[in-house]
C-alpha positions in Angstrom: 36.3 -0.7 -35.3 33.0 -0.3 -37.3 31.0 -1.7 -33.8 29.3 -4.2 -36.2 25.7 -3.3 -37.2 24.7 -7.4 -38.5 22.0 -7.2 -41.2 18.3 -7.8 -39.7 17.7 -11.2 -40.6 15.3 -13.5 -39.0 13.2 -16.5 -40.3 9.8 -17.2 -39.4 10.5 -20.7 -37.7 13.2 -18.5 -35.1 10.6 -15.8 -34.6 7.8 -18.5 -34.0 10.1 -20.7 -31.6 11.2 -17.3 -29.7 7.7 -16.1 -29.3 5.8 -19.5 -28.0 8.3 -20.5 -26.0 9.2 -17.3 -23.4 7.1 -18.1 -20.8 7.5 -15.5 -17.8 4.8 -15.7 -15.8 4.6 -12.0 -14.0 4.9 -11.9 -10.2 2.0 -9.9 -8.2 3.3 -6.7 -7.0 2.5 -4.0 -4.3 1.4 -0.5 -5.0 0.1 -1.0 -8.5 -0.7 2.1 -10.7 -2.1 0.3 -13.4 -4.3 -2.7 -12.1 -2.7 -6.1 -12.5 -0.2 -4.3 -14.4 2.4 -3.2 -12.4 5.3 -0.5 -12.2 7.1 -3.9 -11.6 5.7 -5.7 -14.7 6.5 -2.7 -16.9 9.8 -2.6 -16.0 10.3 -6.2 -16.6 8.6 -6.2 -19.7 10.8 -3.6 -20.9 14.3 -5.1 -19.9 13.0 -8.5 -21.6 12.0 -6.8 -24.9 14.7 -4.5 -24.4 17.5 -8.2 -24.9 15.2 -9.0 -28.2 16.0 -5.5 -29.9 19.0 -6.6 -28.8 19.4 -9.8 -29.9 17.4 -9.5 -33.2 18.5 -5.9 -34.6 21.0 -4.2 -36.0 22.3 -1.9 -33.0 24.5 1.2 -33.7 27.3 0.9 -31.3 29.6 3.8 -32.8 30.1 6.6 -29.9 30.0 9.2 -31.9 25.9 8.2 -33.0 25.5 6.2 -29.8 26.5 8.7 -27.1 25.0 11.6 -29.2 21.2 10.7 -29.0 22.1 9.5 -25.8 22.9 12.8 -24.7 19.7 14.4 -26.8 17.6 11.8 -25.0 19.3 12.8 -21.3 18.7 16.9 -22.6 14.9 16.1 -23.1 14.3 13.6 -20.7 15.7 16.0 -17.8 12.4 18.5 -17.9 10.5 15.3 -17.6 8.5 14.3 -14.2 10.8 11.9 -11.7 10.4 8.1 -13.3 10.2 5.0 -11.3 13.3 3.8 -13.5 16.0 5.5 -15.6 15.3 6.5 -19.6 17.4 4.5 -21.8 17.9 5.6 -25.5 19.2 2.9 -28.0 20.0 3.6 -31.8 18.9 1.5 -34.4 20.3 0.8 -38.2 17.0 1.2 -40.2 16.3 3.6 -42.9 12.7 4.3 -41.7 11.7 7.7 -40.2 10.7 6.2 -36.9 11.2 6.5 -32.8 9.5 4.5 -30.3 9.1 4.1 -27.1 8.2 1.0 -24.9 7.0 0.3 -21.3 10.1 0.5 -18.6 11.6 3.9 -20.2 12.8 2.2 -22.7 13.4 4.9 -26.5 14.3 3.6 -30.0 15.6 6.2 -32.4 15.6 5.2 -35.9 19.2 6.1 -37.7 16.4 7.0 -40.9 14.8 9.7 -38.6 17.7 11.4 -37.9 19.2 11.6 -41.5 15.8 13.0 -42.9 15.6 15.7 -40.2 16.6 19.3 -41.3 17.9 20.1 -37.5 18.1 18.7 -34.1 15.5 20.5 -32.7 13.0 18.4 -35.0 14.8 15.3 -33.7 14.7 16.2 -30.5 10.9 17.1 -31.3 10.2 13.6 -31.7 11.9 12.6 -28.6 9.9 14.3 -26.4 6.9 13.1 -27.8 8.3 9.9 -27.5 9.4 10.5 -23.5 5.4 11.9 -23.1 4.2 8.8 -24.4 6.5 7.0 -21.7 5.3 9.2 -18.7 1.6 9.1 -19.8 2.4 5.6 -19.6 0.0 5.1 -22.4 1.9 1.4 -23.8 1.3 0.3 -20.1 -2.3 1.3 -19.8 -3.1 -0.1 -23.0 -2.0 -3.6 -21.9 -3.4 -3.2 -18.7 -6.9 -2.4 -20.7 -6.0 -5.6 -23.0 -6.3 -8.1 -19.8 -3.1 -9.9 -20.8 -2.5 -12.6 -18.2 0.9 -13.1 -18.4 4.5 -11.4 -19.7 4.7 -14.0 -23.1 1.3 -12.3 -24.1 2.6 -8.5 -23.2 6.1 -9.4 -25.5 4.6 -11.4 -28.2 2.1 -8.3 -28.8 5.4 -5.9 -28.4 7.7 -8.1 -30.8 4.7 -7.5 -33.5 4.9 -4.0 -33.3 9.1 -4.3 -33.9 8.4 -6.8 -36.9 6.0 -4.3 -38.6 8.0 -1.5 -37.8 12.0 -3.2 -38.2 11.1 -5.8 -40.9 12.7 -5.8 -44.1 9.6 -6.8 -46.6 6.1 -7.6 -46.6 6.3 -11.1 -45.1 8.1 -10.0 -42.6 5.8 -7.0 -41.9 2.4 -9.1 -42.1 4.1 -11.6 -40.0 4.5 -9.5 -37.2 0.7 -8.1 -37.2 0.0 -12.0 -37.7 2.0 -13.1 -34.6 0.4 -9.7 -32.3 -3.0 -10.0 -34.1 -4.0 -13.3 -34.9 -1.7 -15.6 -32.7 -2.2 -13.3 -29.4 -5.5 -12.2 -30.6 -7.2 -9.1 -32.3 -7.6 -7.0 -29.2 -4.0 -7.2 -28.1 -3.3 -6.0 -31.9 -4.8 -2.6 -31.2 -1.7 -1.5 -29.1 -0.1 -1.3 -32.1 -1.3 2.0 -33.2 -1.8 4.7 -30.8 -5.2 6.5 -30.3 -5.9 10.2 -31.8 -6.5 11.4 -27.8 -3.0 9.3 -27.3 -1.1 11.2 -29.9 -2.5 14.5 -29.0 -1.4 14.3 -25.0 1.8 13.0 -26.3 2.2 16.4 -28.8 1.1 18.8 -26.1 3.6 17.0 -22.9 6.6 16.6 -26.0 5.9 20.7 -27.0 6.5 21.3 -23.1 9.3 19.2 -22.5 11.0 20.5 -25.9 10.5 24.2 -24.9 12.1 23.7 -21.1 15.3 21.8 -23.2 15.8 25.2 -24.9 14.5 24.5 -28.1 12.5 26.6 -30.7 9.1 25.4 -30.8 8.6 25.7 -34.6 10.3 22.8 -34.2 8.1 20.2 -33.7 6.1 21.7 -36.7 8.1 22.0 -38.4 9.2 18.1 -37.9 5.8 16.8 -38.6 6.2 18.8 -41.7 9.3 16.7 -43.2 7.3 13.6 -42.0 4.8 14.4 -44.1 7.2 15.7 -47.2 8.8 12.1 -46.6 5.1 10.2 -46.6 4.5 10.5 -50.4 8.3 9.3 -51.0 7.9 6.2 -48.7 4.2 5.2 -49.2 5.5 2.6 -51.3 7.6 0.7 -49.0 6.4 -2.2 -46.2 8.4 -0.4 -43.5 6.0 1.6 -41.7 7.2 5.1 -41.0 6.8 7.5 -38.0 3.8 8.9 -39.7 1.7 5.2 -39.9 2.4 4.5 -36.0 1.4 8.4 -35.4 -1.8 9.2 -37.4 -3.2 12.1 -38.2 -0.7 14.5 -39.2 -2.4 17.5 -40.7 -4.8 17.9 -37.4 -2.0 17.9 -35.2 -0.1 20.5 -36.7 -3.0 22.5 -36.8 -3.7 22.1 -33.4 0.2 22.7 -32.6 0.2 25.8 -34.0 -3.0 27.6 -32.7 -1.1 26.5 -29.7 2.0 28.8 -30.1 -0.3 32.1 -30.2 -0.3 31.4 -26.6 3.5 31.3 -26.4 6.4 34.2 -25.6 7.5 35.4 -28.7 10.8 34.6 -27.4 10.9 31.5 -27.8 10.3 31.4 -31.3 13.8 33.2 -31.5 15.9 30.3 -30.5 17.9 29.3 -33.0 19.1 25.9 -34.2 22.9 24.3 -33.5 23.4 21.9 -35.4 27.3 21.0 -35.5 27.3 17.9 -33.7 23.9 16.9 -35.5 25.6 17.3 -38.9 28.5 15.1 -37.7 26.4 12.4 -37.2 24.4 12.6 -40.1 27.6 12.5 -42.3 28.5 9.7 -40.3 25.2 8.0 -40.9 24.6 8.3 -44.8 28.5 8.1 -45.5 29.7 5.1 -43.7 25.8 3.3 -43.2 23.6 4.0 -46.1 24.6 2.3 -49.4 27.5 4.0 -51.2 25.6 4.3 -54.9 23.0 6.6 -52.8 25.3 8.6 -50.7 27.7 8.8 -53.7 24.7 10.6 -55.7 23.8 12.4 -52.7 27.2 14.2 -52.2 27.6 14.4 -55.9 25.1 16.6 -56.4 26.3 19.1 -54.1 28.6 21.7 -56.5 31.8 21.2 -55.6 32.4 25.1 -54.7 29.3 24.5 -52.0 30.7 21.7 -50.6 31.5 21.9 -46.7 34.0 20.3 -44.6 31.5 17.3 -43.8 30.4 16.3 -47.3 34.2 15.8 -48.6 34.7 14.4 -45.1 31.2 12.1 -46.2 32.8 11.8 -50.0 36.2 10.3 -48.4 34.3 7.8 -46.2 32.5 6.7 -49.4 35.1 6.0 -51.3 37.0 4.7 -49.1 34.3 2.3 -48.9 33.9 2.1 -52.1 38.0 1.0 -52.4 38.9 4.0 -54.2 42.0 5.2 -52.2 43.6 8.0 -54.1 39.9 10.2 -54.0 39.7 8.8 -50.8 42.5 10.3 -49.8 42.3 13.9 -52.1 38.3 14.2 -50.0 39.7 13.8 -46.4 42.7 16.2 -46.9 40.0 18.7 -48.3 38.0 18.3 -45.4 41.0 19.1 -43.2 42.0 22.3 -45.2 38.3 23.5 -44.9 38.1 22.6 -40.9 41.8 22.1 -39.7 42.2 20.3 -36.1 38.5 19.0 -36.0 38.6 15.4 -34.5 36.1 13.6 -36.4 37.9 14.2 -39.6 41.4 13.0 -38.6 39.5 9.8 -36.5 38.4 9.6 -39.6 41.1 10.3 -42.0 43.3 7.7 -39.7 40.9 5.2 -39.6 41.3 5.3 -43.5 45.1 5.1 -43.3 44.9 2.5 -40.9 42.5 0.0 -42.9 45.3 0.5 -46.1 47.9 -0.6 -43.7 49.5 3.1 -44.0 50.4 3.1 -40.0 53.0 5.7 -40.3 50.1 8.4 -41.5 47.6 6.5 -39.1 49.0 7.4 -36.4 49.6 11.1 -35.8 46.3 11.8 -37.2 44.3 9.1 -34.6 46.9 10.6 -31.6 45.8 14.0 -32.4 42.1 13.3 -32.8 42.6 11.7 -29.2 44.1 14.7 -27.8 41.1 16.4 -29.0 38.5 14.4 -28.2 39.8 12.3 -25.5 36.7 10.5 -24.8 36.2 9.0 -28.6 36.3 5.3 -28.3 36.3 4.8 -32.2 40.0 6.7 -32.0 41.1 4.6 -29.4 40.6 1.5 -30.6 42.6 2.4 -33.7 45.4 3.8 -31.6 45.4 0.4 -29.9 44.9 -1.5 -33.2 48.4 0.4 -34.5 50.0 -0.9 -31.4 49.0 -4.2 -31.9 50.3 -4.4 -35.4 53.5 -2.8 -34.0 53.7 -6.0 -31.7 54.0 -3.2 -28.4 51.5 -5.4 -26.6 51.8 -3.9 -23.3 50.0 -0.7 -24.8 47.7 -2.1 -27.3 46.3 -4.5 -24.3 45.8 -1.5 -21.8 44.5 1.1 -24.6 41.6 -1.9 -25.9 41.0 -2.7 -22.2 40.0 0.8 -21.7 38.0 0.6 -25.3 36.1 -2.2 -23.5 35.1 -0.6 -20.3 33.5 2.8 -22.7 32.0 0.2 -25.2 31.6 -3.2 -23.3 29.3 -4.9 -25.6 31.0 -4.9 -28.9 31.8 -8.0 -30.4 34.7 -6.4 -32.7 36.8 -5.3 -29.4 36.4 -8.2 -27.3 37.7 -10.1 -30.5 41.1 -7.7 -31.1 41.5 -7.6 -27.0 41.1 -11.3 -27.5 43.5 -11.8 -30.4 46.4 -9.5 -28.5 46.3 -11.4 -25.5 46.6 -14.7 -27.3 49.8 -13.2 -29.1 51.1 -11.6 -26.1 50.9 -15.0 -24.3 48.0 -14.6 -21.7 46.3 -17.6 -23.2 43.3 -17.8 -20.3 42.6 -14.1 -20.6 42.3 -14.4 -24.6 40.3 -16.9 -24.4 37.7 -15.4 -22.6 37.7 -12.3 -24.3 37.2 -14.6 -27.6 34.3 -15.7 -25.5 32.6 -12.5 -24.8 33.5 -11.5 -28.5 31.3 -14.7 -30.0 28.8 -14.1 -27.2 28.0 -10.5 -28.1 28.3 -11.8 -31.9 25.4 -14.0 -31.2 27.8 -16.9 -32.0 27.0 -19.3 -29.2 28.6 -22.6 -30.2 31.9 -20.7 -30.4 31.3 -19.0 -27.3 30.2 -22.1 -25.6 34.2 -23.7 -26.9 36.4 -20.6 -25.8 34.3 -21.1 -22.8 35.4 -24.1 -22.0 39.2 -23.7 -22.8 39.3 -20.7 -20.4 38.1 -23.1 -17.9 41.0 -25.4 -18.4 43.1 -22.6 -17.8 41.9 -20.6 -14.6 44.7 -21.5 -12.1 44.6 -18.4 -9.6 41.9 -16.9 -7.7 41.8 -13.6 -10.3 41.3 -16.0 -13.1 38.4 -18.1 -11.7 36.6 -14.7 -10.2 36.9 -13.3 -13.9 35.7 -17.2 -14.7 32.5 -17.0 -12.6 31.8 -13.9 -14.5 32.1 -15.0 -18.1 29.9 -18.1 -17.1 27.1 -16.0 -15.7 27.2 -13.7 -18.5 27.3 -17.1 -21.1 25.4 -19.4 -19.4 23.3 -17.4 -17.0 21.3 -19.1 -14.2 17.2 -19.3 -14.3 15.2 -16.7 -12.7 13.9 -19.1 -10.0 17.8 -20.3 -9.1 19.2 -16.8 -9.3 16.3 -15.8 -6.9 17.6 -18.1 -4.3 21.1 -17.5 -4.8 20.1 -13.8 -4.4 18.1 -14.5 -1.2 21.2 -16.7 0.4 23.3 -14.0 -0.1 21.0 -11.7 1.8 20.9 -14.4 4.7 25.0 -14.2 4.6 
């Protein structure tokens, strides 16, 4: 399972018919904090451009990236006052040195801001200036201050701020500052860009909540300082990094660290652990970035300085790169330099696996698993072995648990889909097939598996489970699912 991360395309006639045609018209609210916008609207407004990130961008879905700035996000996030809705951190595939945060607690980490940090603290630096900005609320009182009238206008002007930031070239980029700046008009287009007095709360509320996590707070600094490092090597490209949406670096620092005169000098003893942070940044440049670069990064390591991770990085590049034999010399170094660690035999049986070697696959993921019994990625190899072994019985009830610890992946629906078929369970497969094409963005085939598991829901089970993969397919309009909502209330 690579938990598929689909190359950001989009064409402008897509983006255009997306934008100027959502028309949600946002429903008065009681107990407004913000004017006319509410705590309601925000949250909506977040879950709706929360399903376009979704829908449009590559999404890292691995666990091992995945639930790891989840549980960074959930450290931070913990020292922050109580939110009127939960703080939800999603990953995306982009190589720019950028977070973000939107309206509705929603946080964006960029997989190119974690690879260019030194340590977690600095990541987890930019995270709680990201949560500040969230609890400052200073996305919602900018669009109250903009005097949108409705939620099209509040998600065209955020979907121009993900096209400048997420888009792959220029046209791309200067159509998203078109579509928030000229389209929704030039005041809406100063949300784009946070204000100096914006940036400087959100520094000052992120040093406090980085501090209570535990952390050094050098860190944040010392972040700013890598950003700025990174500036002169990306000022060339048309993805805008953290420092373009942040401004004024140098200031900040300074201001940051006439700050930590004022501080214990014991915090400033704290030091970094960064084992699980290495992990995922191996993970990240070997298996995500393109091999030529990750090649010639791990290449120019001396050999005699090279840890456990970077032949564990060397042997998911080659691998990639179909080079089996120092593919297979690179993972058995990694294990002689960190024997029993459980990303290197997932990884080293993931290898075995995809080179049909199911004999060596297998010990190595069933060991992983006894190690790290919560690893999706391992289990949906273990139950990928069992499949090609034809024991169905196991394979079905290992990818069925897969699918309840990653339900959104399109690559596990598909192989729970393709074992059920085999096994017999024809209505079951085909709505797995469903869900796979449905979270593949695939619509017409999801639309025909669809249909062919509703020729085949006989018992009551099978049409509940039905009624489920319809909703989730073909899901009802906010106005009918409103009244089917109230009925039930009235029941």
């Amino acid at each position: 399972m690579n938990f598929r991360n689909k190359i950001f395309l989009q064409s402008t006639t897509l983006i255009l018919i997306f934008f100027f045609s959502f028309c949600i018209t946002p429903q008065a609210t009681a107990n407004s904090l913000f004017g006319d916008f509410t705590v309601s609207d925000e949250i909506k407004l977040g879950k709706e451009f929360d399903k376009m990130v979704r829908s449009r961008l590559p999404i890292i879905l691995d666990p091992q990236i995945d639930g790891y700035v989840k549980r960074l996000v959930a450290r931070v996030a913990k020292h922050i006052p109580p939110q009127p809705f939960p703080i939800k951190a999603t990953v995306i595939r982009n190589n720019a040195m950028n977070a973000f945060a939107v309206p509705g607690g929603y946080v964006y980490v960029f997989t190119g801001l974690i690879l260019n940090m030194k340590h977690e603290s600095e990541l987890a630096a930019v995270i709680g200036h990201e949560l500040a900005h969230v609890t400052l609320r200073h996305a919602a009182r900018r669009i109250e201050k903009m005097k949108m009238v409705n939620m099209a206008s509040m998600l065209g002007t955020l979907a121009g701020m993900l096209i400048g930031i997420a888009g792959g070239g220029a046209s791309m980029g200067n159509l998203g500052q078109a579509i928030a700046m000229g389209s929704l008009g030039g005041a809406q287009g100063a949300y784009l860009s946070y204000t100096q007095e914006n940036e400087r709360e959100a520094d000052h509320l992120g040093m406090n909540y980085l501090v209570a996590s535990g952390y050094n707070p050098q860190s944040m600094v010392d972040g700013f300082k890598v950003m700025k490092q990174r500036q002169w090597h990306m000022s060339n490209t048309n993805i805008p990094t953290y420092l373009s949406t942040h401004p004024g670096l140098d200031t900040r620092i300074a201001y940051l660290e006439n700050r930590f005169t004022r501080m214990p000098p014991e915090y400033f003893k704290r030091k970094n652990d960064d084992a699980e942070f290495h992990k995922v940044q191996t993970l990240i440049r070997a298996r995500l970035t393109s091999t030529d670069v990750a090649l010639a990064y791990y290449l120019a390591i001396p050999e005699k300085e090279r840890t456990c991770l970077d032949h564990l990085g060397l042997g998911i590049v080659y691998s990639r790169m179909k080079k089996n034999k120092k593919a297979e010399q690179e993972f058995k170094k990694a294990n002689e330099l960190c024997p029993g660690d459980p990303l290197i035999l997932r990884e080293e049986g993931r290898f075995y696996f995809n080179i049909g070697d199911m004999d060596k696959a297998s010990p190595l993921l069933h060991q992983a698993y006894l190690r790290a019994p919560t690893d999706a990625m391992t289990l949906f190899f273990i139950a990928r072995i069992e499949g090609v072994r034809k024991n169905y019985k196991q394979a079905i009830l290992t990818m069925r648990r897969v699918a309840e610890m990653v339900p959104h992946d399109q690559e596990i629906h598909y192989h729970l889909g393709r074992m059920l078929g085999e096994s017999g369970h024809y209505f079951q497969a085909h709505a797995q097939l469903a869900y796979a094409a449905f979270y593949g963005r695939n619509m017409k085939q999801a639309q025909f598996h669809l249909r062919k598991a509703e020729g085949l829901a006989k018992t009551k089970k099978q049409r509940e489970e039905l009624k489920k993969l319809q909703e989730t397919i073909n899901p009802k309009p906010p106005e009918e699912q409103k009244e089917k909502n109230e009925k039930k209330k009235e029941e």
